[in-house]
N, C-alpha and C positions, 0 to 999 in steps of 0.2 A: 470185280473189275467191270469196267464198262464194255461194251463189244469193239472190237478191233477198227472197227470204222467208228465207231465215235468219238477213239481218242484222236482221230484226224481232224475233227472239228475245229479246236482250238486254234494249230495253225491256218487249218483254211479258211476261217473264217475273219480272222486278223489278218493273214498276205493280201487275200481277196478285197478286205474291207480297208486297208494298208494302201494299195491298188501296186501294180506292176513295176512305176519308177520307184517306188518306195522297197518290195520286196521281187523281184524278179521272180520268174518261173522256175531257176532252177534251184534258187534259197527255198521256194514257196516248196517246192517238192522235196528238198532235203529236210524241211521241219514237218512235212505229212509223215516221210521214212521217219525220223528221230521220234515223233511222238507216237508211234506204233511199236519201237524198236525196243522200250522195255519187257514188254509183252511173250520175248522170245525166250524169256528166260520158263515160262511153261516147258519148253524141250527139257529142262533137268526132269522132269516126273518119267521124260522115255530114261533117263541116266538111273533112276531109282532115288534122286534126290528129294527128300520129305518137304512137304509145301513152308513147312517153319524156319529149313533150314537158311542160312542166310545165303547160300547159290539156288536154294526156290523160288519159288511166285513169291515175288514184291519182296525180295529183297536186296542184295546191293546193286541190282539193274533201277531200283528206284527210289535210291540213294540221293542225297544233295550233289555228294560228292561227284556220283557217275554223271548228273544230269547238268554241273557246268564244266567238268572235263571233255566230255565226252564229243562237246559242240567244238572246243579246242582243236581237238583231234579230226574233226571231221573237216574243219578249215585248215588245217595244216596239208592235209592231203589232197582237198577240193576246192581251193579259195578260186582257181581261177574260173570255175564255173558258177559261180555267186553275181558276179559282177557288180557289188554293193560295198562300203565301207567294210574294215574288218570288225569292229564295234556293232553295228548294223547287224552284220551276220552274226556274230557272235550270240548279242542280244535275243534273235530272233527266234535262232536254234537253239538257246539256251531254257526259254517259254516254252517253245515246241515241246521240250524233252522235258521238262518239268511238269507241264501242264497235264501229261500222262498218269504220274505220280500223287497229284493234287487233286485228280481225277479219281483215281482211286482209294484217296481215301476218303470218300463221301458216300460210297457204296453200303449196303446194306450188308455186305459177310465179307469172308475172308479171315487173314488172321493180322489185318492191318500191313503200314508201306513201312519198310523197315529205312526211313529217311537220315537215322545219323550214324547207318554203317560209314568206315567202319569203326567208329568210336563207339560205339552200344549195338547189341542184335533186335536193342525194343523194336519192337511193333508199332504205328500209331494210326489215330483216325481223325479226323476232323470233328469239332464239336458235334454239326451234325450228318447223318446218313441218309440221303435222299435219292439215291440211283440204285435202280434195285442191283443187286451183283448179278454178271450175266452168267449163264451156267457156259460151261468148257464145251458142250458135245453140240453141235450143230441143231440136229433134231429136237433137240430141246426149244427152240424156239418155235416150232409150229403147236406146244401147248400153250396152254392159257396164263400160265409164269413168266414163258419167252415174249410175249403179247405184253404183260407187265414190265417188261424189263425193257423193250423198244421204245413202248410209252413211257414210260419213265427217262429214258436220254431223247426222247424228244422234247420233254418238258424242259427238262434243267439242264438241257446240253446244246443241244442244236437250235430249238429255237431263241434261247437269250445271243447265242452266237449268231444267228442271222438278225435279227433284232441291233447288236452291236455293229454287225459288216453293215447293215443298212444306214446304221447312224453318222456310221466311219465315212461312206459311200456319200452321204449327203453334204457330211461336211468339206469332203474334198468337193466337192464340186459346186461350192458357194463361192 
């Protein structure tokens, strides 16, 4: 998986690059939450749940299924602090939540995104793996792997995404 702030990227850098009338502040912050919110499903390893299993790491939290209900759900109960079309918000948090999943499977390990729970428990990856996987324990990243692994979502994550909000940013203001 990529680290927990990277998968923020994706919406931040499309609301931002989007700008304000197009995504409001409090869509732009429910698609930071959603596209982190897969990530919580790590709590089953305190339950004793095995990382394969399909309530583990990257499984029906990173689902097709989970990732355009889930924005449903969250406008059913949130829409009046959106203040945007409900399509609009749907769409936007619909990316959000996805783009966590799409994220994850370009990573270098793991046991892949289990994307068509719950009609199958496969596994899958993207053609290819170019973000290193980040490790789970903190202090791992002050070795020379966790160095590799921030370099690496700065390559393929963060900067094509500020790269994009910049172009986004240019173009609205032509």
């Amino acid at each position: 998986m990529p680290t927990i702030i990277t998968h923020a990227a994706v919406p931040l850098c499309l609301g931002l690059g989007l700008g304000s009338k197009a995504i409001p502040r409090g869509l732009l912050l429910a698609g930071i939450a959603l596209a982190m919110l897969p990530d919580a499903d790590v709590l089953s390893f305190k339950l004793g749940v095995a990382y394969g299993n399909v309530f583990g790491h990257r499984g029906f939290t990173h689902s097709l299924i989970f990732a355009f209900v889930v924005p449903i759900l969250v406008l059913w109960l949130g829409r009046r602090w959106f203040k945007a079309s409900l399509m609009r918000c749907w769409a936007f948090l619909t990316v959000s939540l996805l783009s966590h999943s799409l994220l994850d499977s370009v990573t270098t390990g793991g046991k892949g995104v289990g994307w068509l729970w719950p009609w199958s428990d496969e596994r899958f990856f993207a053609p290819w793996q170019v973000i290193k996987v980040a490790p789970f324990a903190l202090s791992k990243y002050t070795t020379p792997y966790g160095h590799q692994v921030i370099m690496s979502e700065l390559l393929w994550v963060w900067a094509p995404g500020v790269i994009f909000m910049a172009v986004m940013i240019w173009l609205r203001r032509r």
